[in-house]
Backbone as a printed PyTorch tensor [residue, N CA C, xyz], in Angstrom:
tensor([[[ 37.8020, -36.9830, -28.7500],
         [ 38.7470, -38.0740, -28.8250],
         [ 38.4300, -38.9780, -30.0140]],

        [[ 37.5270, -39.1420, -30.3100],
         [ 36.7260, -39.9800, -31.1260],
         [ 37.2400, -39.3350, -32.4990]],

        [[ 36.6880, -38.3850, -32.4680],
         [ 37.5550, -37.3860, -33.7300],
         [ 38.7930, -37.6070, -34.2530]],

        [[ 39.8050, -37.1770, -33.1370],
         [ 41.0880, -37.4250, -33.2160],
         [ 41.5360, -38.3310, -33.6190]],

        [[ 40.5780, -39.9890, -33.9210],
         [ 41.5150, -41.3890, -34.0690],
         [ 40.7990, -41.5490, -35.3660]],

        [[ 40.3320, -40.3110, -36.1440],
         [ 39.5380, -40.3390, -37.4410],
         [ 38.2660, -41.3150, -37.5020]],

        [[ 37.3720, -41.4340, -37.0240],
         [ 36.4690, -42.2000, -36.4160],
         [ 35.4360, -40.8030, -36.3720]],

        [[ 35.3490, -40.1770, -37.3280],
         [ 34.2750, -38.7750, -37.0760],
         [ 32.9290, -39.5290, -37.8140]],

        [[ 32.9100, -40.6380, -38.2650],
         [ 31.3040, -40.7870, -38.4600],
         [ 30.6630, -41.2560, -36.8710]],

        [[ 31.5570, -42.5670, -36.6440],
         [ 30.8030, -42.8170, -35.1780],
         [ 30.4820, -41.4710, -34.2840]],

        [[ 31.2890, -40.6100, -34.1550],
         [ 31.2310, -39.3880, -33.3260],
         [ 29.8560, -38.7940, -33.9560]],

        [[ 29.7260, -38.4400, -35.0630],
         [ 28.6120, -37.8140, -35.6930],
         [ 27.2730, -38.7540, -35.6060]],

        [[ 27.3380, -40.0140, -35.4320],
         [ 26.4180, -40.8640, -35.3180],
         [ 25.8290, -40.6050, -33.7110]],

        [[ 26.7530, -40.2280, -32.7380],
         [ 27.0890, -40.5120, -31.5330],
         [ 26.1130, -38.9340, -31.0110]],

        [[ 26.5760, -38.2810, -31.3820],
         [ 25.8990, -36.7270, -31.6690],
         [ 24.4610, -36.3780, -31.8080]],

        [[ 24.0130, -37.1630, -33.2630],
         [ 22.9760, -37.2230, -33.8580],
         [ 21.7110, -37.7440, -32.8850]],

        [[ 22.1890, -38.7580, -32.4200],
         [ 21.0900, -39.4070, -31.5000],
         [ 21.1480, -38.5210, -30.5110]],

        [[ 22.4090, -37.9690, -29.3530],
         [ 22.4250, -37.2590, -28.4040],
         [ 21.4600, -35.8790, -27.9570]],

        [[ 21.4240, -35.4980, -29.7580],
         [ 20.4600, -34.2790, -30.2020],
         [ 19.3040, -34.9660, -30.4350]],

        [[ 18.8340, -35.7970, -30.6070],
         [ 17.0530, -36.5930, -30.6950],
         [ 16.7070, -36.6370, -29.5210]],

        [[ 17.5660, -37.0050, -27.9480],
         [ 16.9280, -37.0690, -27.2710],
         [ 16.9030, -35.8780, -26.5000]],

        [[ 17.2510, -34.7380, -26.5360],
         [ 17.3390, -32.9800, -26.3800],
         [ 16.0920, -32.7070, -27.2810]],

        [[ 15.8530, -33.0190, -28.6710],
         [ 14.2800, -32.4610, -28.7560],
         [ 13.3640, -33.1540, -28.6410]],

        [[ 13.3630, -34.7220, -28.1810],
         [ 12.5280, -35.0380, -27.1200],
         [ 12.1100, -34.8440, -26.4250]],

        [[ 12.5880, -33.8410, -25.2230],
         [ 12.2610, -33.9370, -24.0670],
         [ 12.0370, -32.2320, -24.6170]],

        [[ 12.4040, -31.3310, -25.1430],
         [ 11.5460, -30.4900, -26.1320],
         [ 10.2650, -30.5090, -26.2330]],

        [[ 10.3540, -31.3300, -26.7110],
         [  8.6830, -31.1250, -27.3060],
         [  7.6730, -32.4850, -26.1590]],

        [[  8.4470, -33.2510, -25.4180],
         [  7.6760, -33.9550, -24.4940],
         [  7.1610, -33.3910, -23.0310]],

        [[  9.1420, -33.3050, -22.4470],
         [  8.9260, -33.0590, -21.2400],
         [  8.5650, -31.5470, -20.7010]],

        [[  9.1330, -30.7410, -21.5520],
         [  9.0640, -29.0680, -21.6640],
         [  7.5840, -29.0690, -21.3020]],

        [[  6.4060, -29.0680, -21.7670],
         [  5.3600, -29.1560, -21.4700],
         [  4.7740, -29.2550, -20.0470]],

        [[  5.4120, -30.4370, -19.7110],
         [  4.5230, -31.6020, -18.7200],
         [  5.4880, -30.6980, -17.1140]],

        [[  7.1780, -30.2150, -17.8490],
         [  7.7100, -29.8300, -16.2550],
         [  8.2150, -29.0740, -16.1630]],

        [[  8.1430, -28.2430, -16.7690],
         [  8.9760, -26.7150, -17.7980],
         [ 10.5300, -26.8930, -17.5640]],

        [[ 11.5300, -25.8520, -17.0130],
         [ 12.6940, -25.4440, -16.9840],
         [ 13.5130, -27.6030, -16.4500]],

        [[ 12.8200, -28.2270, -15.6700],
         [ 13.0050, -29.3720, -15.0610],
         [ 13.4220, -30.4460, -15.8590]],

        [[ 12.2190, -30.4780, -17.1290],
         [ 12.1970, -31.2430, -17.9940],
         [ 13.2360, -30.9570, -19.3370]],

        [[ 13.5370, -29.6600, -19.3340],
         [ 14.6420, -29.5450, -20.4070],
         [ 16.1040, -29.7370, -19.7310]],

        [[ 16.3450, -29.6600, -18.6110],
         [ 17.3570, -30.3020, -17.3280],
         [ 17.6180, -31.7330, -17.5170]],

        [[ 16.5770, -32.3530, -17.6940],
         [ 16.2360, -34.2220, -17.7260],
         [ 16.5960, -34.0440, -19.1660]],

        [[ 16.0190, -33.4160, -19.9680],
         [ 16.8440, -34.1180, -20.9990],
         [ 18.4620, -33.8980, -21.6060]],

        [[ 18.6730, -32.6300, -20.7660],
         [ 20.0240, -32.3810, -21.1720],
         [ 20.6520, -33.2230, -20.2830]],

        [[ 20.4520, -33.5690, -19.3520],
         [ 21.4200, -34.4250, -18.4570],
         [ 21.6640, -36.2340, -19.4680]],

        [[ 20.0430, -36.2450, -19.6540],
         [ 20.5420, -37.7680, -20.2250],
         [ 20.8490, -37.7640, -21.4720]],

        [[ 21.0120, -36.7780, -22.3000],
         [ 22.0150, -36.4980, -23.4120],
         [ 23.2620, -36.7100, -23.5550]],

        [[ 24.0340, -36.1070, -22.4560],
         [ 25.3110, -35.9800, -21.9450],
         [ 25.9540, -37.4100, -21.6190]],

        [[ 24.7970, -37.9170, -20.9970],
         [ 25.1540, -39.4920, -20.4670],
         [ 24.9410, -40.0370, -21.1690]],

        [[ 24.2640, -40.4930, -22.2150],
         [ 23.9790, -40.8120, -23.6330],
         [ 25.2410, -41.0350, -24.2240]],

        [[ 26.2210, -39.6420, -24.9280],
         [ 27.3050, -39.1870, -25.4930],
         [ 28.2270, -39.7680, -24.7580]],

        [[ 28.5450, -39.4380, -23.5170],
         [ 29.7940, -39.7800, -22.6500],
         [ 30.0190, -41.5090, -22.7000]],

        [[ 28.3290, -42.6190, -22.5290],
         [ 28.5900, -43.8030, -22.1470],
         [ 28.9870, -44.3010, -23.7600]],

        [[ 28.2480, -43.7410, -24.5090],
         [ 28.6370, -44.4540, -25.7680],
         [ 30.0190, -44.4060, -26.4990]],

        [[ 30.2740, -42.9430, -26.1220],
         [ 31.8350, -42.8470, -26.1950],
         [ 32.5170, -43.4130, -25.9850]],

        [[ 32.8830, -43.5600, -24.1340],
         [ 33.1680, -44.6340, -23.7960],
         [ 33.6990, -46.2440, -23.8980]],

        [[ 31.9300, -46.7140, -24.4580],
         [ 31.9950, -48.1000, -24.4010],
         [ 32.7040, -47.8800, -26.1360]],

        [[ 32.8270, -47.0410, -27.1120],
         [ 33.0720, -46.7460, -28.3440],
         [ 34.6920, -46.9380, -28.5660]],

        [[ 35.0870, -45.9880, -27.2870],
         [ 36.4230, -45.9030, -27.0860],
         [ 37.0550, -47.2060, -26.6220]],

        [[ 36.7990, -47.5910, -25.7570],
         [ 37.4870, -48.9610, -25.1100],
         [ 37.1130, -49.7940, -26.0520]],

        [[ 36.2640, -50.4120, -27.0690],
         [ 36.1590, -51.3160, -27.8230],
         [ 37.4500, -50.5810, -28.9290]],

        [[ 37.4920, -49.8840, -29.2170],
         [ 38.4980, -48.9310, -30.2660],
         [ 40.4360, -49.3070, -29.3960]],

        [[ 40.1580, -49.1550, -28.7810],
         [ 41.9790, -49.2070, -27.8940],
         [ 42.0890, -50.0520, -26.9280]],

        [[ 40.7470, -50.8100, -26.9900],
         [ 40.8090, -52.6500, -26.5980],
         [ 41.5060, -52.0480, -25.2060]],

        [[ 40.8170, -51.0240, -24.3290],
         [ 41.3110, -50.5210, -23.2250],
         [ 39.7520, -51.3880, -21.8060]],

        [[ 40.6580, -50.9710, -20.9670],
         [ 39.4590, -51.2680, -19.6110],
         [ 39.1310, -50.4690, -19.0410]],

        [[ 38.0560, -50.1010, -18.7020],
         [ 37.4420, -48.8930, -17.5930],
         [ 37.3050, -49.3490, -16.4720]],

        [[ 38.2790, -48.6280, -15.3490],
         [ 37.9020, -48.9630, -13.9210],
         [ 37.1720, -48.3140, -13.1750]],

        [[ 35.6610, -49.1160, -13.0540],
         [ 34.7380, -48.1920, -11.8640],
         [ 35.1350, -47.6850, -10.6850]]])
């Protein structure tokens, strides 16, 4: 979506970090909890991407999110 409203640096910015914290938990948690720890970090990647989007998007189309 982010893409679509030509806004592909924030998206790529948005990305970039999403992938730092995927080889974080790479080279941290992989170790310490094997298959578990690359789970933890893909999950809070995702949530990472999705909230920033998000809060990215509604500041962008001055929209409201209803919990």
């Amino acid at each position: 979506m982010i893409n679509g409203i030509g806004k592909t640096i924030i998206s790529f910015f948005i990305n970039v970090l999403s992938l730092s914290i995927r080889i974080f938990s790479v080279f941290k948690l992989i170790p310490q909890h094997g298959i578990y720890g690359y789970l933890i970090g893909l999950l809070l990647s995702q949530i990472f991407t999705f909230v920033f989007s998000l809060i990215f998007l509604c500041k962008q189309l001055k929209a409201k999110v209803i919990l």
